[in-house]
N, C-alpha and C positions, 0 to 999 in steps of 0.2 A: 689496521689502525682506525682506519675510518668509524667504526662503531663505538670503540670507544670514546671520539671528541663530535657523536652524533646528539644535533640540540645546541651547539655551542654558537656564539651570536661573534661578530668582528664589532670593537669598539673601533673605529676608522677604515673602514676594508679597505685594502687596496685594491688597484684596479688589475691588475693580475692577480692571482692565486687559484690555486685545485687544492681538491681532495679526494684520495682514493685509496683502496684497503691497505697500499704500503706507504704512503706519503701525505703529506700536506708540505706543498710546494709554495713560496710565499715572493713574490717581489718588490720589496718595499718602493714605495711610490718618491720621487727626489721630496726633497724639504720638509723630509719628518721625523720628528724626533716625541722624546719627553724629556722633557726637563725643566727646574724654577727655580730661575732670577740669581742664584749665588755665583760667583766670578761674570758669567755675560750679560746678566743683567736683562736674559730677555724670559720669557714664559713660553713653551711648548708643550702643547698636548697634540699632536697629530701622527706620532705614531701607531702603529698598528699593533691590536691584540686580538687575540681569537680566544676564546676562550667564553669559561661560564661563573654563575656565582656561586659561592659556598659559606657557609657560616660554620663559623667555627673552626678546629684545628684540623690540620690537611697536609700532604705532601703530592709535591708538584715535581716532576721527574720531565725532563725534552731533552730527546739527544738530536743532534743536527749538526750537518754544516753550510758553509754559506761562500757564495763567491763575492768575499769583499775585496772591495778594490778603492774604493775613496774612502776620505779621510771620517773620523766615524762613523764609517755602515756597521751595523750592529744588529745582533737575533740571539733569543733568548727565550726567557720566560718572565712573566709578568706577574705580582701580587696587586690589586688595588681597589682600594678602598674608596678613593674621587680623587677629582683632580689637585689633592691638596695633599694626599695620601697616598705610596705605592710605593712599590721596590719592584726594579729591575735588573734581572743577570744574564751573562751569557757573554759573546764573543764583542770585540768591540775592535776596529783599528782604527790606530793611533798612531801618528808617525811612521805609515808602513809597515808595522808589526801586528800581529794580532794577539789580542790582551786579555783575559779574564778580565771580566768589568762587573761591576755593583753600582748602583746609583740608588740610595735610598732619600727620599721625599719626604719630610715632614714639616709644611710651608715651602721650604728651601732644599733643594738638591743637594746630596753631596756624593763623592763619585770616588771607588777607590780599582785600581786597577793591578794584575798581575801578568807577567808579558809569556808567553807562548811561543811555540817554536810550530807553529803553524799546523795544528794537527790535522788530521784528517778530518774528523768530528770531536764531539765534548758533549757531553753528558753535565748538566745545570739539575741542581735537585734543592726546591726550597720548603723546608720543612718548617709548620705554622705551630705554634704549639702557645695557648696565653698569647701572650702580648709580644714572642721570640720568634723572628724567624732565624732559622741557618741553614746557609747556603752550602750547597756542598756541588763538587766537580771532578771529574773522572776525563781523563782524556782520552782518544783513542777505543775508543770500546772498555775502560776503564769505569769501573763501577764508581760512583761519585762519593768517595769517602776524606777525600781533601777539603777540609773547610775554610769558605773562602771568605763566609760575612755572618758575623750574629747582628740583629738588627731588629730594632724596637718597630713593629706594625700595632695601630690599637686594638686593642682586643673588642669580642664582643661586637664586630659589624663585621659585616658580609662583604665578601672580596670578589672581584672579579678575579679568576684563576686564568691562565694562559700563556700561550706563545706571544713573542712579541718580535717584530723587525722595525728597523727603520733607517733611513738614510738622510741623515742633515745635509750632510754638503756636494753629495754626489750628484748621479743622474739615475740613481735606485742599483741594486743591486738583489740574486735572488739566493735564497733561503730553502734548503729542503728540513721539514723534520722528519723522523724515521721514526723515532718512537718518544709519543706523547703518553703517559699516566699522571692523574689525578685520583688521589685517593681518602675522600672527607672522613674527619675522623682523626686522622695521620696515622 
């Protein structure tokens, strides 16, 4: 694994993480999130992405799983554009359950979630094409053909591509992924 996300920069590193030919191991650092201003009213960028830029159309594949235990710890994969701009998927808990989540950004947050039975891993796949992403998810060593968010990204700028963690309310919790691909183009 390691070769293939060799070159890749962290937009917030946290202060733990590895990587090595089977893992990128990730521990989000407490009181980090993304998110803007719609229901809480407050602004966050300080979670964590790993990842690099790409212009133009792409799919984004991370399979992982994560020892959440507080109340939104969450790991994923991340599209983004700035901090005004991005889409974020992946596992999210929510009332002790763990959820399929989507959070897309444009200005304002919005956030839609589907609940799980707690898998082992998930497979997050976001496919850029134009102006469209769609997200797709696989559970279980399931190939990600369930679509779980079509969602307007602007086209035509360069994205930061990547994994993403973060834990708002916790005291952090950690993250392995197993297998990262990025493939520009799509």
């Amino acid at each position: 694994m390691a070769r293939m996300i060799t070159g890749w920069r962290w937009l917030n590193e946290p202060t733990t993480w590895s990587l090595d030919d089977r893992a990128l191991t990730v521990t989000a650092d407490p009181d980090t999130d993304f998110w803007r201003t719609t229901h809480y009213g407050f602004v966050r960028d300080t979670g964590h992405v790993y990842g690099t830029l790409v212009d133009g159309d792409l799919v984004l594949r991370a399979t992982f799983a994560g020892a959440y235990r507080d109340q939104y710890d969450q790991a994923g994969i991340a599209l983004r554009v700035d901090e005004t701009n991005w889409i974020k998927s992946g596992v999210e808990l929510v009332d002790g359950q763990q959820q399929l989540s989507a959070v897309v950004t444009r200005e304002f947050s919005d956030w839609s979630v589907v609940p799980v039975s707690a898998p082992r891993s998930v497979t997050i796949e976001a496919t850029r094409s134009g102006d469209t992403v769609t997200i797709r998810y696989g559970l279980d060593g399931a190939e990600p053909t369930t679509t779980l968010r079509l969602a307007y990204l602007p086209p035509g700028r360069s994205v930061l591509a990547g994994v993403m963690a973060a834990a708002p309310d916790g005291s952090g919790f950690t993250t392995t992924f197993t297998d990262v691909t990025l493939t520009p183009g799509g």
